[in-house]
C-alpha positions in Angstrom: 74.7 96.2 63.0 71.1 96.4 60.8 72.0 97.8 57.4 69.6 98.6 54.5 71.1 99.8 51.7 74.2 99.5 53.3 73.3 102.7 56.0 73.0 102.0 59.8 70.0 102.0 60.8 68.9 104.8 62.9 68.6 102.1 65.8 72.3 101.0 65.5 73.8 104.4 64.8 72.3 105.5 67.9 73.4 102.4 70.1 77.2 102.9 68.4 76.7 106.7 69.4 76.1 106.0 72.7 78.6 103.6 73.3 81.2 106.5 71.8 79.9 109.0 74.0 82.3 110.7 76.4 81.2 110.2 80.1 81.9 113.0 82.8 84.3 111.2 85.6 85.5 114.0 87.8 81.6 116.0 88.9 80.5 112.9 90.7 83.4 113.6 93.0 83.9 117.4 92.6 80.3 118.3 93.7 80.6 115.9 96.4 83.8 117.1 98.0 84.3 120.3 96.6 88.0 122.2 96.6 88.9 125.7 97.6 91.2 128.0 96.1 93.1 131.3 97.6 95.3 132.9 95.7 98.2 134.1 98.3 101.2 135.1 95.9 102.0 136.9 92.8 105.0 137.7 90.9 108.6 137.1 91.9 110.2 135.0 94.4 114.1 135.7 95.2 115.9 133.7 97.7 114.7 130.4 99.8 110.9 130.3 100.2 109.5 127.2 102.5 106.2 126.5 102.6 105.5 123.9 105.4 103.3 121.0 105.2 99.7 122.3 106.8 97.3 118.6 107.3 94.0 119.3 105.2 96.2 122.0 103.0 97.8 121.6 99.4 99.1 124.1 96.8 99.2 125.1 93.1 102.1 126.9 92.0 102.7 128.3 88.8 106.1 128.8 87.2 105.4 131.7 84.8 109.2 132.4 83.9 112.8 131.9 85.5 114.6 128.7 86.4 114.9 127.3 90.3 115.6 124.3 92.8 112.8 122.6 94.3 113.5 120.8 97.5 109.9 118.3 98.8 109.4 115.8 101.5 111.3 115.7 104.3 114.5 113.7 105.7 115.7 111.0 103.7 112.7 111.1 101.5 113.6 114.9 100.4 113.6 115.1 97.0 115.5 118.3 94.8 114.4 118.7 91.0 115.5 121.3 88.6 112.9 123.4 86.9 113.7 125.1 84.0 110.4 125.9 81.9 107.3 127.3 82.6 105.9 124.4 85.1 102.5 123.8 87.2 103.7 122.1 90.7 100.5 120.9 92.3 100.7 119.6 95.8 97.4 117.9 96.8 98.3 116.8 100.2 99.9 118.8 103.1 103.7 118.0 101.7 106.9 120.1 103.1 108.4 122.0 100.0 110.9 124.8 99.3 112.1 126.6 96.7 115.5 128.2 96.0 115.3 130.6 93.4 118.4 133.5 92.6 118.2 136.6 95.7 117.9 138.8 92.9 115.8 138.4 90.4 114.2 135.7 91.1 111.6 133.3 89.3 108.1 134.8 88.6 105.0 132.5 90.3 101.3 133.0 91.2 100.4 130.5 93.7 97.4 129.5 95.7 96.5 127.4 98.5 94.3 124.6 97.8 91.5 123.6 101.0 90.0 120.1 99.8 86.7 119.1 101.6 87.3 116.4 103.7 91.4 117.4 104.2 93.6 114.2 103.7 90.7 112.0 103.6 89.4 113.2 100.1 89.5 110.8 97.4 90.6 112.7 95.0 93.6 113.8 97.5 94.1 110.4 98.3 95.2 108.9 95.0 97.4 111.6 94.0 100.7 111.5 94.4 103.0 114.0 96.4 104.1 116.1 93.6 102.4 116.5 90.0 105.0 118.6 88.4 103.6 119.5 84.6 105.2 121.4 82.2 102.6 124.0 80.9 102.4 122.9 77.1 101.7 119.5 78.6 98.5 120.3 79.4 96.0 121.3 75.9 93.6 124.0 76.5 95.2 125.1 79.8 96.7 128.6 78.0 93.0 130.6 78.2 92.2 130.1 81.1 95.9 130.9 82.5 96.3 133.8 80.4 93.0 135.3 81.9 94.6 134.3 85.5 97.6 136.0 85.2 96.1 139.1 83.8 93.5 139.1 87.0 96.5 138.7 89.1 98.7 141.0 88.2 96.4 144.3 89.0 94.2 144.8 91.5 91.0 145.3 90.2 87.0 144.8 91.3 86.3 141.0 92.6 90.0 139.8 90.9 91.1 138.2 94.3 87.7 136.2 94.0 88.0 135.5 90.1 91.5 134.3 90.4 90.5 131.9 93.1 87.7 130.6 90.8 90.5 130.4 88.0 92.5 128.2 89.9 90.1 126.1 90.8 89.4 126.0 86.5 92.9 125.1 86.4 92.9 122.2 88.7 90.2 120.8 87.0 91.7 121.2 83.7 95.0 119.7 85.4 92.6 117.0 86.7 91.2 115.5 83.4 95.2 115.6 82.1 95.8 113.0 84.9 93.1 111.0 83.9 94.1 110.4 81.1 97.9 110.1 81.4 97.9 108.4 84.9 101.1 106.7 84.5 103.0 110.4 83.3 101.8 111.8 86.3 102.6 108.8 88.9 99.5 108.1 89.8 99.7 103.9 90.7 96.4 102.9 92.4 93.7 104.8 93.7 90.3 106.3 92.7 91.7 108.0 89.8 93.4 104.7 88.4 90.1 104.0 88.5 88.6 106.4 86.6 91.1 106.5 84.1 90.2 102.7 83.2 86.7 103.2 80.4 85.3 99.8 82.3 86.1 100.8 85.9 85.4 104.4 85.5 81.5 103.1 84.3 81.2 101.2 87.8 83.0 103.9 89.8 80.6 106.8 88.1 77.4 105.3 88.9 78.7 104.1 93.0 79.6 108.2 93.1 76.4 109.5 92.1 74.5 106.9 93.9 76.2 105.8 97.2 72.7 104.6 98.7 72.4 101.7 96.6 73.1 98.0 97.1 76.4 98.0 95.0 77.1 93.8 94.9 79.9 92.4 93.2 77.3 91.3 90.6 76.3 94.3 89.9 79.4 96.5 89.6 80.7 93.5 87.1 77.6 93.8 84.9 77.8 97.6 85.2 81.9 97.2 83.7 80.4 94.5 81.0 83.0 92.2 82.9 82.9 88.5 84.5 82.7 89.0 88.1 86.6 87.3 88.9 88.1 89.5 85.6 86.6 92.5 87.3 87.5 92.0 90.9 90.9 91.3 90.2 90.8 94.8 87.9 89.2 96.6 90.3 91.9 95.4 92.7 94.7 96.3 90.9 93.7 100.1 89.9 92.3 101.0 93.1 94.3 99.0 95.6 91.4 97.7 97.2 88.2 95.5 97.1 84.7 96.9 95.1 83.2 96.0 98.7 85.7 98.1 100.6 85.7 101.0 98.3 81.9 101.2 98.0 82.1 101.1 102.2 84.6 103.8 102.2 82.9 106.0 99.7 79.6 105.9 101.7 81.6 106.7 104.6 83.8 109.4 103.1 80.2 110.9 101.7 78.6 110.4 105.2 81.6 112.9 106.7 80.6 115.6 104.2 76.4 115.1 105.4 77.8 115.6 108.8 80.2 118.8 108.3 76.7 120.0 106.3 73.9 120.0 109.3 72.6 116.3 108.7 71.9 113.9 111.9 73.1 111.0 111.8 70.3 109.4 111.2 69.1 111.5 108.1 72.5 110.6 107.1 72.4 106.8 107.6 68.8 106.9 105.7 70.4 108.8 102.6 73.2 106.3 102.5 71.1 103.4 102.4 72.1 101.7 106.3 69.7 100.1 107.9 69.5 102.1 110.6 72.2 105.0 112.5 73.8 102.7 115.0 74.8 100.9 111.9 76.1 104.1 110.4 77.8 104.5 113.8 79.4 101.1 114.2 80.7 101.3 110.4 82.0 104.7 110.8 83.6 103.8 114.4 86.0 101.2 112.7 86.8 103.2 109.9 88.0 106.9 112.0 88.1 105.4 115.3 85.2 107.4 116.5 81.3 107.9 116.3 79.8 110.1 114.0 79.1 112.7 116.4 82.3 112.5 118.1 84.2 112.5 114.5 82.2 116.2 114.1 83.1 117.6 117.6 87.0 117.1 116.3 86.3 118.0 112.7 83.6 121.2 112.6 85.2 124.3 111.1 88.4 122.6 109.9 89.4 121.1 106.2 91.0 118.1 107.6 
């Protein structure tokens, strides 16, 4: 660092700043395959509720007050927890769960569905777990924007059924940046947000997100993370499950599907994701989903999955 009179120079404070400064992990994604909520319940639930596992369709429950059984998953992977505090329950991926709650006087929950662009195949969906079950003074700054849910929620008023849903979609963002930073607490093991939740990862994964068309080479991604190429592999590896070739591959791919659902031909597409040409969109996307582009849209166009 250049001192003079034993101040950082304006030079070095600025380069020290920089280094400190927080970087935003989750927009990349989130403006790329946006989420969906609709609120669907409000207030009490008595008795056995079961909410079946829809494919392209999650859920956000909260547990405002009362105590209950939660049954998830299904044969001998069924899984029954106790909740006794005020708890967030968010299912990301289409997951069979109950609840059994007293038949009089039940718990109190607002809950909404969650619609992730893309369905199962979202990346964000993909390296959740099941079940991120939260208790609500886990989560710091989460009581605003709750307490403003809960009051939209609980009387009809103009546009609260279309606040709420933006409210909950707040709230899964909010539950979003908890996970990245307490991956382990929330049993997240590999996956894009492993990734992101690594300082030297989440630099590599950042830029790939916000620029899928470029020629992402081990070289580069490793110079990107200030890492050796072999120390960064192996790290890469090990947080995301999977190669920095393959994952820069599937994003493209992942990002082509939402171009598609959006009115792009496929070859606009394969120009804005940097193939050389659409067949070689095609044949990269045919051994990925088992089908060509245009066939992959026939099956997919209206749907969340």
């Amino acid at each position: 660092m250049s001192l003079k009179d034993g101040i950082p120079s304006k030079e070095s404070a600025t380069t020290a700043e920089t280094a400190r400064a927080p970087i935003d992990r989750l927009t990349p994604v989130l403006e790329r395959f946006r989420v969906q909520a609709s609120l669907f319940h409000s207030g009490p639930l008595c008795g056995h509720q079961v909410f079946d596992a829809t494919p392209g369709r999650g859920f956000l429950h909260v547990l405002r007050r009362g105590e209950m059984d939660m049954l998830h998953g299904q044969g001998p992977r069924k899984s029954r927890t106790h909740l006794s505090e005020p708890t967030l329950l968010l299912f990301a991926r289409a997951v069979h769960h109950e609840f059994i709650n007293p038949p009089v006087d039940g718990s109190d929950f607002t809950c909404a569905t969650l619609d992730f662009d893309g369905g199962a195949r979202n990346p964000i969906v993909q390296s959740l777990p099941d079940l991120v079950a939260l208790p609500l003074e886990r989560i710091a700054g989460l009581g605003a924007a709750l307490d403003l849910l809960f009051a939209e929620s609980d009387q009809v008023r103009c546009g609260s059924r279309l606040l709420v849903n933006r409210l909950f979609e707040v709230v899964l963002i909010q539950v979003l940046r908890w996970i990245l930073d307490h991956p382990e607490e929330a049993r997240v093991s590999q996956g894009m947000m492993m990734g992101l939740s690594d300082p030297r990862l989440a630099k590599v994964l950042i830029a790939l997100h916000e620029a899928p068309d470029a020629d992402w080479s081990l070289e580069r991604m490793a110079a990107t993370a200030g890492m050796s190429r072999s120390a960064f592999a192996a790290a890469f590896k090990a947080a995301t499950g999977t190669t920095p070739a393959a994952y820069s591959l599937d994003w493209k791919l992942n990002v082509a599907t939402s171009l598609l659902r959006a009115g792009r031909s496929v070859k606009q597409v394969a120009l804005d994701l940097g193939f050389v040409d659409a067949p070689s969109l095609s044949r990269a996307f045919r051994r990925r989903t088992g089908s060509s582009p245009r066939e992959w849209l026939t099956l997919h166009q209206g749907t969340t999955g």
